[in-house]
C-alpha positions as CSV (number, residue, x, y, z in Angstrom):
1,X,14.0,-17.2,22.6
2,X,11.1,-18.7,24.4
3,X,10.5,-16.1,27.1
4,X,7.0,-14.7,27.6
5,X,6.9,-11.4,26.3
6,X,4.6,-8.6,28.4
7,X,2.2,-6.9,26.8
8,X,3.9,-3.8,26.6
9,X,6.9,-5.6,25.4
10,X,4.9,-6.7,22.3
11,X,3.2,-3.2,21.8
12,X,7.1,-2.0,21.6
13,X,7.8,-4.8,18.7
14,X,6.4,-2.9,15.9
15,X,8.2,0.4,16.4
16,X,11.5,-0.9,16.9
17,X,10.8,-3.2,13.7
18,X,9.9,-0.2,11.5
19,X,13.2,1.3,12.9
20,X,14.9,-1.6,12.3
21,X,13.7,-1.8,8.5
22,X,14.6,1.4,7.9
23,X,18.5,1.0,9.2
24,X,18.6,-2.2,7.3
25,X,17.9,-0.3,4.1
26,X,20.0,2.7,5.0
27,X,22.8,-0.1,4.8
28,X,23.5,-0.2,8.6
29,X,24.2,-4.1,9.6
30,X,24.0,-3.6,13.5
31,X,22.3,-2.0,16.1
32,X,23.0,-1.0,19.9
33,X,20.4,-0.7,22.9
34,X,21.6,2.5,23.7
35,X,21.1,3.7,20.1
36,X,17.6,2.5,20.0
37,X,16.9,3.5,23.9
38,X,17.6,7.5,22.8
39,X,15.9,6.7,19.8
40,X,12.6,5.9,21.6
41,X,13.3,7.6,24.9
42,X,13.4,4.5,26.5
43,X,16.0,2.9,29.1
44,X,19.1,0.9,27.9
45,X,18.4,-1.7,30.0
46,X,14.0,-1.8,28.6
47,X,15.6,-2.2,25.4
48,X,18.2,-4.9,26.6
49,X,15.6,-6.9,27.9
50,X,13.1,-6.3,25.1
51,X,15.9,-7.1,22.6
52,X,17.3,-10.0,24.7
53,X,13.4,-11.9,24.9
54,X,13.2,-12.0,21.1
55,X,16.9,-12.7,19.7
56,X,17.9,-15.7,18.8
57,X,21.7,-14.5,18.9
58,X,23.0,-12.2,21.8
59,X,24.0,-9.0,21.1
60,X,28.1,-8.2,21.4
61,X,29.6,-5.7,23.6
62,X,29.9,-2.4,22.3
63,X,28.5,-3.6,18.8
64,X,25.1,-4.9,19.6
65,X,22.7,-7.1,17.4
66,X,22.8,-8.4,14.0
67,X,20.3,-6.1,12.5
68,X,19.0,-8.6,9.7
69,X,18.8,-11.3,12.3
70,X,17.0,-8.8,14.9
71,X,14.6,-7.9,12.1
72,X,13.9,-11.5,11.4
73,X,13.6,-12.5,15.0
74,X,10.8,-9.8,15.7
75,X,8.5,-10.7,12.6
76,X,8.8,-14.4,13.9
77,X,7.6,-13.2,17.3
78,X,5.0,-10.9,16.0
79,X,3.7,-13.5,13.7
80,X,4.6,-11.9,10.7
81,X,6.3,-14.6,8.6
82,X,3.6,-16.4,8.3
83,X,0.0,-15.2,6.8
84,X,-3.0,-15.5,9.1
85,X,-6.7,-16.3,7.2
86,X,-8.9,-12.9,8.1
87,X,-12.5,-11.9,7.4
88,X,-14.1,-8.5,7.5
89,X,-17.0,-8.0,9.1
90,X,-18.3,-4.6,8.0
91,X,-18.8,-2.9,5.0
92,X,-18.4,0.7,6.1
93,X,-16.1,3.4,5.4
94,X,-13.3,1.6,7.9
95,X,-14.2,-2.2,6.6
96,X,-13.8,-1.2,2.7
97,X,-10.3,1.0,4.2
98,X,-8.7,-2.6,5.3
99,X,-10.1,-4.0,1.7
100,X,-8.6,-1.6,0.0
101,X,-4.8,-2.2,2.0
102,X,-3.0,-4.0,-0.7
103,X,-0.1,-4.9,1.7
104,X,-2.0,-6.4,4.3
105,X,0.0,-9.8,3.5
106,X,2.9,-7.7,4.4
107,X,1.7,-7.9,8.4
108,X,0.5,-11.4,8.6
109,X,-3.2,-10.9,7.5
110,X,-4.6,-12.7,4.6
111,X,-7.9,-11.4,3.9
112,X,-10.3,-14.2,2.6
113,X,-13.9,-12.6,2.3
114,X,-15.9,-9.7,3.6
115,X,-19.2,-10.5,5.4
116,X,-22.1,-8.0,6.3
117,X,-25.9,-8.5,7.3
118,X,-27.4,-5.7,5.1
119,X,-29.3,-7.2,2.5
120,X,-28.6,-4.3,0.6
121,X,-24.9,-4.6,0.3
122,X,-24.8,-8.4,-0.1
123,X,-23.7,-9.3,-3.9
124,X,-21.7,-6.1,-4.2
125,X,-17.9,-5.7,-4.3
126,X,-15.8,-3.6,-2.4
127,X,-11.7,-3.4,-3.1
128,X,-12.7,-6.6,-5.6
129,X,-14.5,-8.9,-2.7
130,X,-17.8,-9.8,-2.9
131,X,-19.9,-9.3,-0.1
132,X,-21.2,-12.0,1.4
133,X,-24.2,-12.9,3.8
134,X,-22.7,-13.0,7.4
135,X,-25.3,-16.6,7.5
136,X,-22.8,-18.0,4.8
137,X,-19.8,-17.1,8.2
138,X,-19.5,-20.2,9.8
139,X,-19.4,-22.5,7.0
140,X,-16.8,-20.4,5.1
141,X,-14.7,-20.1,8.2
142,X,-14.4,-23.9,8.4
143,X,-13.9,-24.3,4.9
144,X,-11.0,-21.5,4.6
145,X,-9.7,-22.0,8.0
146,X,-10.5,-18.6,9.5
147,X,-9.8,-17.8,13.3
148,X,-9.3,-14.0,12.9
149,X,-12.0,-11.4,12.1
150,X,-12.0,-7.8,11.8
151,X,-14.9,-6.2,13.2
152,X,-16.6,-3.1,11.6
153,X,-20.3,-2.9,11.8
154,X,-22.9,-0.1,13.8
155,X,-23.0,-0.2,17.3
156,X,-26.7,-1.7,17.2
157,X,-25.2,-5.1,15.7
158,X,-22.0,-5.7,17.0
159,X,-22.4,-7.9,19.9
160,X,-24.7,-10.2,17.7
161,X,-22.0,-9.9,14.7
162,X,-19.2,-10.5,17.3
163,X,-21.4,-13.7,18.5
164,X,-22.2,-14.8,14.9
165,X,-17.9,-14.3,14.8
166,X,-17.4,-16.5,18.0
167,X,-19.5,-19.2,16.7
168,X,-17.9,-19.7,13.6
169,X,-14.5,-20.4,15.4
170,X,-13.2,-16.9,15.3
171,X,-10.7,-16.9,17.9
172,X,-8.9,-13.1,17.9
173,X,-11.5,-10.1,17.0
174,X,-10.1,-6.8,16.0
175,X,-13.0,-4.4,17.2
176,X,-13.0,-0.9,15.4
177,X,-16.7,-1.1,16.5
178,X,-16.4,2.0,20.0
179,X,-18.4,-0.3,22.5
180,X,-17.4,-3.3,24.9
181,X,-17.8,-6.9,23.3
182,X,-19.0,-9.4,25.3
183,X,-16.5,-13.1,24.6
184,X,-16.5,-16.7,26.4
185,X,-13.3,-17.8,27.6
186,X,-10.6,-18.6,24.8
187,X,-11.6,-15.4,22.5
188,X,-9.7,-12.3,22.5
189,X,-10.7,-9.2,21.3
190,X,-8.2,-6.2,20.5
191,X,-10.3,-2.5,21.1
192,X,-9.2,-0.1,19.1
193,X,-11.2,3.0,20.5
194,X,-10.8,6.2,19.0
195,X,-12.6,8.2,22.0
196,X,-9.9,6.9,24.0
197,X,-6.8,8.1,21.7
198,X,-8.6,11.4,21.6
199,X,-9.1,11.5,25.1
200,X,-5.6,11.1,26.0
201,X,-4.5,13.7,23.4
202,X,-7.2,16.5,24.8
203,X,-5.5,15.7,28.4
204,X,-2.0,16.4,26.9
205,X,-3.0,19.7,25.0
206,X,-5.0,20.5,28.5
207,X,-2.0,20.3,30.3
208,X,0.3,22.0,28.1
209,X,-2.1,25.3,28.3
């Protein structure tokens, strides 16, 4: 392993390791690139290559790859055998959805605390965390070693919740909020914009009528 993965190679990880899981349990113990390249419509060569960047054992002729070692191989790349620390910032309907998402550990994400900056919420629990005052952020982020937050707040605070976020040594954001975030250098934020899913999808239906 080693090589740099594109970032379409990564956004292909998941899908093949869901696949993958459910082959393992099906009792299957290898897997081809041309079986997973009509699986996901994909060429036998995208797959060798995807395959090939993440394996730590080549795949045989005719056979393919180890399937358990394969499975193991891409929850190593994607981070997944190990738990990363997590805050929510939010505490609307899609913050107390991740809350409630018992098997969060199950993709690398160890929630620690949810944060919000309506005096109104803070002191309740949600999905059995207490919500805290986002001004309490940056010293809980040091003390629980936090460098991921998910971001779930109105429009008219995110880009001073996202700053608060960055200044407490937040490093990755995952932004459900549907507007651009502004980051220095070093910060990376995921965008996960619903207008643009849907916008996609009305373009296929428009074509197909």
């Amino acid at each position: 392993m080693g090589k740099r993965l594109s970032k379409q190679a990564i956004q292909r990880m998941p899908y093949y390791l869901q696949y993958l899981k459910t082959l393992w349990e099906d009792g299957r113990t290898e897997v081809s690139a041309p079986f997973l390249a009509e699986r996901f419509g994909l060429t036998e060569i995208q797959v060798r290559k995807d395959l090939a960047a993440v394996s730590s054992v080549q795949g045989k002729p005719k056979v393919g790859f180890r399937l358990f070692s394969l499975i193991r191989d891409i929850e190593d790349v994607l981070g997944l055998k190990e738990n990363h620390n997590a805050v929510v910032v939010g505490t609307g309907a899609m913050a107390q959805a991740f809350l409630s998402f018992k098997d969060s550990a199950g993709y690398g994400v160890s929630l620690k605390g949810v944060f919000d900056c309506n005096s109104e919420m803070i002191g309740k629990t949600i999905a059995g965390a207490s919500v805290r005052d986002i001004r309490e952020l940056e010293a809980f982020c040091a003390q629980e070693n936090i460098q991921m937050g998910i971001l779930a707040v109105p429009e008219s605070v995110s880009q001073k919740m996202c700053d608060i976020m960055v200044k407490s040594g937040i490093k990755a954001i995952w932004n459900f909020v549907q507007i651009y975030l502004s980051v220095p250098e070093g910060v990376l934020v995921q965008n996960e914009n619903m207008t643009a899913s849907l916008a996609l999808l009305f373009q296929h239906l428009k074509s197909e009528n």
